[in-house]
MIKEMI-711393 format. One record per residue: residue number from 0; residue in one letter; chain; x, y, z of N, C-alpha, C in turn. Coordinates in steps of 0.2 Angstrom, whole numbers, plus 2048, in hexadecimal, padded with zeros to 3 digits. Atoms other than C-alpha are relative to their C-alpha. Layout:
REM MIKEMI-711393
+-------+------+------+-----+-----+-----+-----+-----+-----+-----+-----+-----+
: zakol : bado : fiba :  nx :  ny :  nz : cax : cay : caz :  cx :  cy :  cz :
+-------+------+------+-----+-----+-----+-----+-----+-----+-----+-----+-----+
:   NUM :    a :    A :   X :   Y :   Z :   X :   Y :   Z :   X :   Y :   Z :
...
+-------+------+------+-----+-----+-----+-----+-----+-----+-----+-----+-----+
//
This chain:
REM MIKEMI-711393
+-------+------+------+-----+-----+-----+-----+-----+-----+-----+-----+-----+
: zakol : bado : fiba :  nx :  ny :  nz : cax : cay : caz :  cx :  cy :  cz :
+-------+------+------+-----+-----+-----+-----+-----+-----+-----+-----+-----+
:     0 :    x :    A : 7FF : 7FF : 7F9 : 57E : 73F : 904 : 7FB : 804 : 803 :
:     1 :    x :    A : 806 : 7FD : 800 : 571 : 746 : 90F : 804 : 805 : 803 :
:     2 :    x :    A : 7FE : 7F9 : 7FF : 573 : 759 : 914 : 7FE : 7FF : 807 :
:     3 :    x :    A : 803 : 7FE : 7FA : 574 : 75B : 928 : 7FD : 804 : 800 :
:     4 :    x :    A : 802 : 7FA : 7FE : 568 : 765 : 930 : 804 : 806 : 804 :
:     5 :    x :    A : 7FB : 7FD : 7FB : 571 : 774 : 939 : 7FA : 804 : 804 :
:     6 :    x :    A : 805 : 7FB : 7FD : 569 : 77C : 947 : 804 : 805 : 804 :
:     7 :    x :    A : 7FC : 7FE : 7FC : 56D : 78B : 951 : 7FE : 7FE : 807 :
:     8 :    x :    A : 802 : 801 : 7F8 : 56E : 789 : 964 : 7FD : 806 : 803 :
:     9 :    x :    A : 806 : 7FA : 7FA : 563 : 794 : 96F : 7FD : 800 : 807 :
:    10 :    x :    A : 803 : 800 : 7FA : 560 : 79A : 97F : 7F7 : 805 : 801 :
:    11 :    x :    A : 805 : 801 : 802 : 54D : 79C : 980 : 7FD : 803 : 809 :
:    12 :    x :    A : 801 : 7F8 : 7FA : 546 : 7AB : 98C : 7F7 : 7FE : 7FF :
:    13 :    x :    A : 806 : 802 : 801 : 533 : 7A7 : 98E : 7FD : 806 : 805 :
:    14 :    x :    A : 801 : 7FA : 7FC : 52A : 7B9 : 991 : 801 : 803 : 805 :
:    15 :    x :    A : 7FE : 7FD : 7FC : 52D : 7C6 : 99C : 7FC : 806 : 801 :
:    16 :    x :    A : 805 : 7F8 : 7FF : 526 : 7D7 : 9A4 : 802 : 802 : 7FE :
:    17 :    x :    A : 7FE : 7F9 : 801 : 528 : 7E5 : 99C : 806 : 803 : 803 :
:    18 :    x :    A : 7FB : 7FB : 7FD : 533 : 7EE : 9A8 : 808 : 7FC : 801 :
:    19 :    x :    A : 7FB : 806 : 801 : 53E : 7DF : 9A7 : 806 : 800 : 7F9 :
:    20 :    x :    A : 7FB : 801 : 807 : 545 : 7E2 : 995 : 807 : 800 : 7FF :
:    21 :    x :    A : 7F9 : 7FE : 7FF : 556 : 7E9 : 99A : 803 : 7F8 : 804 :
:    22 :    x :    A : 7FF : 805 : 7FD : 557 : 7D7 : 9A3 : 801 : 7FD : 7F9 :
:    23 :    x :    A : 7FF : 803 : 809 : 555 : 7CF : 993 : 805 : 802 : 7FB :
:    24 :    x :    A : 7F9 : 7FD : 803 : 561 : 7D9 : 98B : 806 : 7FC : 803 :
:    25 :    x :    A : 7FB : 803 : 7FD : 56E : 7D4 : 998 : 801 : 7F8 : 800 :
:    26 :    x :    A : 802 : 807 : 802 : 569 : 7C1 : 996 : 802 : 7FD : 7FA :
:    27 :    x :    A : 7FD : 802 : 808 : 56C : 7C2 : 985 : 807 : 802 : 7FF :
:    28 :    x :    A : 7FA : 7FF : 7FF : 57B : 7C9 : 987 : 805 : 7FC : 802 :
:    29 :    x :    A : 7FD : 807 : 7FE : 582 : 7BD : 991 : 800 : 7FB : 800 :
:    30 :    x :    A : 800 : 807 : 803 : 57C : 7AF : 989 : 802 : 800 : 7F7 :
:    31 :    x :    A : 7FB : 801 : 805 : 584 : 7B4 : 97B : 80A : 801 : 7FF :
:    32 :    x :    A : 7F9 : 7FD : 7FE : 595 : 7BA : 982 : 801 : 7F9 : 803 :
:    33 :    x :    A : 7FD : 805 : 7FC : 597 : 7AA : 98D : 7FE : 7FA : 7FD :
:    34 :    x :    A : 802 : 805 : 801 : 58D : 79D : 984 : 802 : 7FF : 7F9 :
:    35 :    x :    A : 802 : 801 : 809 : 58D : 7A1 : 970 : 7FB : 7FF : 7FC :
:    36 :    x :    A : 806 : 803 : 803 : 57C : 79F : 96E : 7FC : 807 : 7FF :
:    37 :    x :    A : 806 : 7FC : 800 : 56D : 7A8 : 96A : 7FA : 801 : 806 :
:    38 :    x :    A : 804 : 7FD : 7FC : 560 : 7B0 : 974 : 7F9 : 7FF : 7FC :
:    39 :    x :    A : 807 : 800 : 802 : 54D : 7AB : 971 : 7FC : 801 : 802 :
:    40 :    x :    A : 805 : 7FF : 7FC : 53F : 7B4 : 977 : 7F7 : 7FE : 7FC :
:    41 :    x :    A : 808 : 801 : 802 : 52C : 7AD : 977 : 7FD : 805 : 806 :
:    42 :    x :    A : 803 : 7FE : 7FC : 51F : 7B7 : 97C : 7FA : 804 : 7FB :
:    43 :    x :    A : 805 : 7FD : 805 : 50E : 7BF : 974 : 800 : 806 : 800 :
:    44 :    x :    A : 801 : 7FA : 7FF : 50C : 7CD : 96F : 809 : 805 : 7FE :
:    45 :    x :    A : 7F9 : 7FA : 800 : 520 : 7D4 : 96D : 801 : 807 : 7FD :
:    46 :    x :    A : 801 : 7F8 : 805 : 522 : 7E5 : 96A : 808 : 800 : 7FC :
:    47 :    x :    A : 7F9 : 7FE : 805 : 532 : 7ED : 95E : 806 : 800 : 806 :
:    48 :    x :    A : 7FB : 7FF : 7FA : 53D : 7EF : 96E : 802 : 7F7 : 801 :
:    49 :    x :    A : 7FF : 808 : 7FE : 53C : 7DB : 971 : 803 : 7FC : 7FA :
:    50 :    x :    A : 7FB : 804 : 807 : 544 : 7D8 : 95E : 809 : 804 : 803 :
:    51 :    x :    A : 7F8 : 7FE : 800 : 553 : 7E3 : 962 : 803 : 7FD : 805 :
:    52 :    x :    A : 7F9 : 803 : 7FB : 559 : 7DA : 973 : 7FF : 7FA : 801 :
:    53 :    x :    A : 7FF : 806 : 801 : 556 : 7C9 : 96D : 803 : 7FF : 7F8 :
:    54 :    x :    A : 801 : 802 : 808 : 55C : 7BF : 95F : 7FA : 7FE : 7FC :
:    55 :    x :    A : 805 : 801 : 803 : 54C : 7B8 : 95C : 7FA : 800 : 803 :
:    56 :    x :    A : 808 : 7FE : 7FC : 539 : 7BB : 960 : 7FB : 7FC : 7FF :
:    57 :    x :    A : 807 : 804 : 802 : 52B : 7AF : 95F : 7FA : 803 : 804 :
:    58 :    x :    A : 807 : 7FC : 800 : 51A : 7B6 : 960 : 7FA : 7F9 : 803 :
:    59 :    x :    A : 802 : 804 : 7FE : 511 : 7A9 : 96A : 7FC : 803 : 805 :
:    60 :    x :    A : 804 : 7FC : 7F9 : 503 : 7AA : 979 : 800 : 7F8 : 801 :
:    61 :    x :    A : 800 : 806 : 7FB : 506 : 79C : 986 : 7FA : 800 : 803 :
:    62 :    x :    A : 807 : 803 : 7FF : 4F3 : 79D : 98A : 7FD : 7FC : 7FC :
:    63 :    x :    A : 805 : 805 : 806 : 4F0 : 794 : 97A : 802 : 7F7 : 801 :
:    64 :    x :    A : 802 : 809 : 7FC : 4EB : 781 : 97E : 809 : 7FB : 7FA :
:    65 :    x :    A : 7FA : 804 : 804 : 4FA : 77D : 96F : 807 : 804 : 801 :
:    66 :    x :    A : 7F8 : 7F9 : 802 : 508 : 78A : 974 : 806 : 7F9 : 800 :
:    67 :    x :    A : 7F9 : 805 : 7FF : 514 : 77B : 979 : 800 : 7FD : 7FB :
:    68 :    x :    A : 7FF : 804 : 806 : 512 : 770 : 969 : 802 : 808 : 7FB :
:    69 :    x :    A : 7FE : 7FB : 808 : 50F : 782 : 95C : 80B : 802 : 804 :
:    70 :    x :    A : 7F9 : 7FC : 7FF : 521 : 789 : 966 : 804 : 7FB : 7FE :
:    71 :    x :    A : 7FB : 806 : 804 : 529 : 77A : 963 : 801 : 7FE : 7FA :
:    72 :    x :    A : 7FF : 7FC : 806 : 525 : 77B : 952 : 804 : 804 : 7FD :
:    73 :    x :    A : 7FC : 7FC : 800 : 52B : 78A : 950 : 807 : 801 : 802 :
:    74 :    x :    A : 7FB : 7FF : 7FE : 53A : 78A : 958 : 805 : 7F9 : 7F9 :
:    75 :    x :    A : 7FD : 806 : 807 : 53F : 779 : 94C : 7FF : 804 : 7F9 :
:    76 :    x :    A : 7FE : 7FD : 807 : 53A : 784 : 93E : 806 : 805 : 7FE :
:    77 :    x :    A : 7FC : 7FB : 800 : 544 : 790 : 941 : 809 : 7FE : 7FF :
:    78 :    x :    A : 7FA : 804 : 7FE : 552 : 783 : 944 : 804 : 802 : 806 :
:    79 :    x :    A : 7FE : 7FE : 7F9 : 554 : 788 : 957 : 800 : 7FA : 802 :
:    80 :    x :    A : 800 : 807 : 7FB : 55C : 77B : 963 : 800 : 805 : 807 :
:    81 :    x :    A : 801 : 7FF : 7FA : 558 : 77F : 973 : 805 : 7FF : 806 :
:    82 :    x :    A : 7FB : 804 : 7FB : 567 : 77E : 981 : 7FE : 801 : 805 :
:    83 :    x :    A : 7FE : 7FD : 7FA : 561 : 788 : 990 : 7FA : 804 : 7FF :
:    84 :    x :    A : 809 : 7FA : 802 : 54E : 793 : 994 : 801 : 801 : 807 :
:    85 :    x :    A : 803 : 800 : 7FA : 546 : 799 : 9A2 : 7F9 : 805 : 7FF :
:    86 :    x :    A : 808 : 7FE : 7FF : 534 : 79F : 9A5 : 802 : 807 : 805 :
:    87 :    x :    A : 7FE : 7FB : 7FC : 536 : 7B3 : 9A9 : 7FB : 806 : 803 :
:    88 :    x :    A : 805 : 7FC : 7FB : 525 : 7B8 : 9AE : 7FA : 7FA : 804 :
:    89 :    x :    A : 805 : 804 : 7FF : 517 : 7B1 : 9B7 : 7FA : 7FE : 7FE :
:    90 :    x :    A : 806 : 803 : 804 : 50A : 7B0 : 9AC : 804 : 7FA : 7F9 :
:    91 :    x :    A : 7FC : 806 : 805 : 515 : 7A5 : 9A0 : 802 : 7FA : 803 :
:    92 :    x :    A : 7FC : 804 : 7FD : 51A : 79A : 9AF : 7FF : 7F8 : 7FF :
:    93 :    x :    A : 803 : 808 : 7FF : 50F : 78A : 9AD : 804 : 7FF : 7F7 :
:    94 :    x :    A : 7FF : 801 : 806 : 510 : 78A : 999 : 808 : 7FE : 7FC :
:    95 :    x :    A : 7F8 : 801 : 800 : 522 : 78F : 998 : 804 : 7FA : 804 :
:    96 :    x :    A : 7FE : 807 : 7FD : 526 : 780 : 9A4 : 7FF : 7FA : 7FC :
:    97 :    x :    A : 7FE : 808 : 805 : 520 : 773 : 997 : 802 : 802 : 7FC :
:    98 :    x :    A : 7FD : 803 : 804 : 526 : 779 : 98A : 804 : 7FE : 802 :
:    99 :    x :    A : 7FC : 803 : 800 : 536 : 77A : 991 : 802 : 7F9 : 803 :
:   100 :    x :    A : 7FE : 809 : 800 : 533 : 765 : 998 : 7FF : 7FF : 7FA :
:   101 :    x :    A : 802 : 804 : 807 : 52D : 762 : 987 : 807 : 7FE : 7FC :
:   102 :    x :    A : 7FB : 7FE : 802 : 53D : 76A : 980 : 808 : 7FA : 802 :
:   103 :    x :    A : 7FB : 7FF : 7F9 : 549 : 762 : 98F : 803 : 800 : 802 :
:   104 :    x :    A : 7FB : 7FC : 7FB : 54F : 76E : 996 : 7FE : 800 : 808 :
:   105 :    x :    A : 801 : 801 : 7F5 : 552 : 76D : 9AA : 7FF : 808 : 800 :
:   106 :    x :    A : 802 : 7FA : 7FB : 548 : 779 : 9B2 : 7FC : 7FD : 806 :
:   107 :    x :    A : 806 : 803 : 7FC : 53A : 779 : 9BF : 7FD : 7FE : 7FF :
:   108 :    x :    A : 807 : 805 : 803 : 52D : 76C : 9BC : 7F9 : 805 : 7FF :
:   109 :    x :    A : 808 : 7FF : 7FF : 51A : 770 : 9B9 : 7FF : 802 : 805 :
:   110 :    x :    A : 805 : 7FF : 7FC : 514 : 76D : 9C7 : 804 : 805 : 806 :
:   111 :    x :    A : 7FE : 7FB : 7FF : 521 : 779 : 9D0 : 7FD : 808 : 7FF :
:   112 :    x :    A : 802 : 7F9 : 803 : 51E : 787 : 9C5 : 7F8 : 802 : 802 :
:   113 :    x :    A : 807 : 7FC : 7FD : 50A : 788 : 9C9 : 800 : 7FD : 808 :
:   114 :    x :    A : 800 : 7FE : 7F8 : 50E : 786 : 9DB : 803 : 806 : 7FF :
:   115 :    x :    A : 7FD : 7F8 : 7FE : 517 : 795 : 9D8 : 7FB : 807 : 7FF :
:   116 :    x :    A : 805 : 7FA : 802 : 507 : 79D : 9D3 : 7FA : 7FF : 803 :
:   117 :    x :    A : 806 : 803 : 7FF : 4F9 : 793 : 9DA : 800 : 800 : 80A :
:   118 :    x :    A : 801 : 801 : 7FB : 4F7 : 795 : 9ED : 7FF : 7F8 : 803 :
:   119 :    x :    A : 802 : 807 : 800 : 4ED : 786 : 9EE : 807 : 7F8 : 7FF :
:   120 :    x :    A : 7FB : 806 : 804 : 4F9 : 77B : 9E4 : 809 : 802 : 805 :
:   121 :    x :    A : 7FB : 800 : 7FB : 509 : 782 : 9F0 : 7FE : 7FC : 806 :
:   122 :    x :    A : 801 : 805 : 7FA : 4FF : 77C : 9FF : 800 : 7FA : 7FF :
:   123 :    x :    A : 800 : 80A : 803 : 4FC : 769 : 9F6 : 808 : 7FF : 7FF :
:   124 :    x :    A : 7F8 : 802 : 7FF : 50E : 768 : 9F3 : 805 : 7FF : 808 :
:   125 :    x :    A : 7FB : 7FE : 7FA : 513 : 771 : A04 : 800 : 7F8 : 803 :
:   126 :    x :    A : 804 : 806 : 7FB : 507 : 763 : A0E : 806 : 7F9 : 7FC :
:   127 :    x :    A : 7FC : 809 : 800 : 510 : 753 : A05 : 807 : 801 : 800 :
:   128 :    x :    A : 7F8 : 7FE : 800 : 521 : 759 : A06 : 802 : 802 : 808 :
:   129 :    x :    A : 800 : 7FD : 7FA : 51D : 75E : A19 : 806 : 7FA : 807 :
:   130 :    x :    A : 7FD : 805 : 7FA : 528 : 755 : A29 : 7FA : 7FC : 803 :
:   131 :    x :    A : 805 : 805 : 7FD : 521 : 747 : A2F : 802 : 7FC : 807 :
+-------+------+------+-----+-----+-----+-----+-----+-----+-----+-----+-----+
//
């Protein structure tokens, strides 16, 4: 008989500012008090403070051209399932948004997320989306 694989469930926090850590704290919190899941933060670079108010930490840089396949990796090795993310800075916002379509989880699309950073790319959307 084959052995199922068992995964934990995780909610999946994708960087954050610095000054924001007591946020993360509270998120984890709450996503363990009301959900029963775990807490998973991506982000490069994590200091000692970012193991304590998560469950788990991946060490990733969403500039790198493979963050979305190596994190998704990673997270399978780990045996993380994925139930719920959000993107909690803006230098993560484009990267962070595929993984989590890769992943699929409902959030904001792509091309939202670098509207939300890209001046240019808000006006291209504003304009087709305009009254007519």
């Amino acid at each position: 008989m084959r052995e199922e694989l068992k995964f934990e469930n995780t909610f999946l926090i994708i960087d954050y500012n610095n000054i924001r850590w007591r946020d993360v704290e509270k998120i984890t919190d709450y996503v363990r008090k009301n959900y029963k899941i775990s807490t998973t933060l991506i982000r490069p670079q994590p200091s000692s403070n970012d193991y304590t108010i998560v469950d788990h930490v991946l060490n990733l840089d969403f500039e790198s051209s493979d963050f979305v396949v190596t994190a998704g990796q990673r997270l399978k090795q780990m045996s993380l399932k994925v139930r719920g993310g959000f993107v909690f800075s803006d230098r993560a916002m484009t990267a962070g948004s595929q993984l989590l379509k890769s992943l699929g989880i409902l959030h904001d699309g792509v091309e939202e997320a670098t509207a939300c950073l890209n001046k240019a790319a808000y006006r291209e959307r504003e304009f087709l989306h305009r009254e007519k």
